[in-house]
C-alpha positions as CSV (number, residue, x, y, z in Angstrom):
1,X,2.5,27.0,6.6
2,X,2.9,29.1,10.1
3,X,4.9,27.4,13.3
4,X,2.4,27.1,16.0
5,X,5.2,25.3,17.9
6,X,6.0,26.6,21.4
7,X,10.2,26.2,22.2
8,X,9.3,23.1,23.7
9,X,7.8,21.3,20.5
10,X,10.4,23.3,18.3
11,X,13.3,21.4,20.6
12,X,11.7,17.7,20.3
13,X,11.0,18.7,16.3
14,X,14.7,19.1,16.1
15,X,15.7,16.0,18.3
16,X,13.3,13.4,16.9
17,X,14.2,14.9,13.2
18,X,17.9,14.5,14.0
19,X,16.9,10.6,15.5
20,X,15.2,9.9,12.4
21,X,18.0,10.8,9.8
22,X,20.3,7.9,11.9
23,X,17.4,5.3,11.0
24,X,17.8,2.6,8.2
25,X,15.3,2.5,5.6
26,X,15.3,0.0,3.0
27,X,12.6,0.2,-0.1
28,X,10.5,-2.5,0.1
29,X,11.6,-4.4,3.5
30,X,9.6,-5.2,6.0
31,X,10.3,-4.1,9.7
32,X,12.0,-8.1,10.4
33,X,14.6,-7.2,7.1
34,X,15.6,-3.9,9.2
35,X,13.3,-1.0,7.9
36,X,13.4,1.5,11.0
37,X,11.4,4.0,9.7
38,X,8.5,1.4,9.0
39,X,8.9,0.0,12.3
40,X,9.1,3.4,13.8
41,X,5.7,4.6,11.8
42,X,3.9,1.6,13.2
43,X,5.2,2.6,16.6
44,X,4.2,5.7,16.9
45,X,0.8,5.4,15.1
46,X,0.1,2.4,18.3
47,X,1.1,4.8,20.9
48,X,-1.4,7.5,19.1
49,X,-4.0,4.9,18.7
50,X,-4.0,4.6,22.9
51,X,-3.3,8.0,24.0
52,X,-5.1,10.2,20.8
53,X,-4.6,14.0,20.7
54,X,-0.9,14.0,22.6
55,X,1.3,16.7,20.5
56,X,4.2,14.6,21.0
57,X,2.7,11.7,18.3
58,X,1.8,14.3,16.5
59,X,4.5,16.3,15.8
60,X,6.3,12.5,14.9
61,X,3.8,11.7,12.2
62,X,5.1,15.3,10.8
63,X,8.4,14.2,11.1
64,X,8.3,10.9,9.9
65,X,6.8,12.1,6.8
66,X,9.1,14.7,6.2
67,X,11.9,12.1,6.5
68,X,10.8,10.0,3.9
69,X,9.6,13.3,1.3
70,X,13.4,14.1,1.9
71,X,14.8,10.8,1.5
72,X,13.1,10.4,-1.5
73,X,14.4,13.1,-3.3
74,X,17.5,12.6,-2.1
75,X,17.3,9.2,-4.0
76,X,15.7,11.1,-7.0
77,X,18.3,13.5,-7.4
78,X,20.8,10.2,-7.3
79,X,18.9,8.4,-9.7
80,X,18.5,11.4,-12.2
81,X,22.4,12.2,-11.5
82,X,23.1,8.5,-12.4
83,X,21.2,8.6,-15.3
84,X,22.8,11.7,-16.4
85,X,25.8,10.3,-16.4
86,X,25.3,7.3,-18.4
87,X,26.6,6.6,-21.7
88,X,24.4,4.5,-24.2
89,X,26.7,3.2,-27.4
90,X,24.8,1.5,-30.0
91,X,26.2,-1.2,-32.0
């Protein structure tokens, strides 16, 4: 997929990819148990629904879901590690 992005964009990519991987996300909590990246969806899909078209909400939709393809296979990766190294004795 080309990088339309002009140096600007490129540099708030980075920066707002970089704020992302700081915020908690927890599977299955809503934004009052402490999921950021929830609240931070709902946040930026408001500020899009008043001011539609700005690149800026744009390019954090992109991020945001690029955050949570990598976070789950990060847990994936854990999870099929974990399994790996399971023993199963039967008795």
């Amino acid at each position: 997929m080309p990088n339309d992005d002009t140096e600007e964009e490129r540099f708030f990519r980075e920066r707002y990819a970089q704020e992302l991987q700081k915020k908690k996300n927890q599977p299955g909590a809503d934004a009052t148990q402490g999921d950021e990246m929830a609240e931070e969806r709902r946040n930026v899909s408001h500020q899009q629904g008043k001011t539609p078209g700005r690149r800026g909400e744009e390019i954090k939709q992109e991020e945001i879901d690029k955050e949570i393809v990598r976070r789950t296979r990060l847990q994936q990766e854990k999870n099929s590690l974990d399994g790996s190294n399971t023993y199963s004795c039967s008795y």
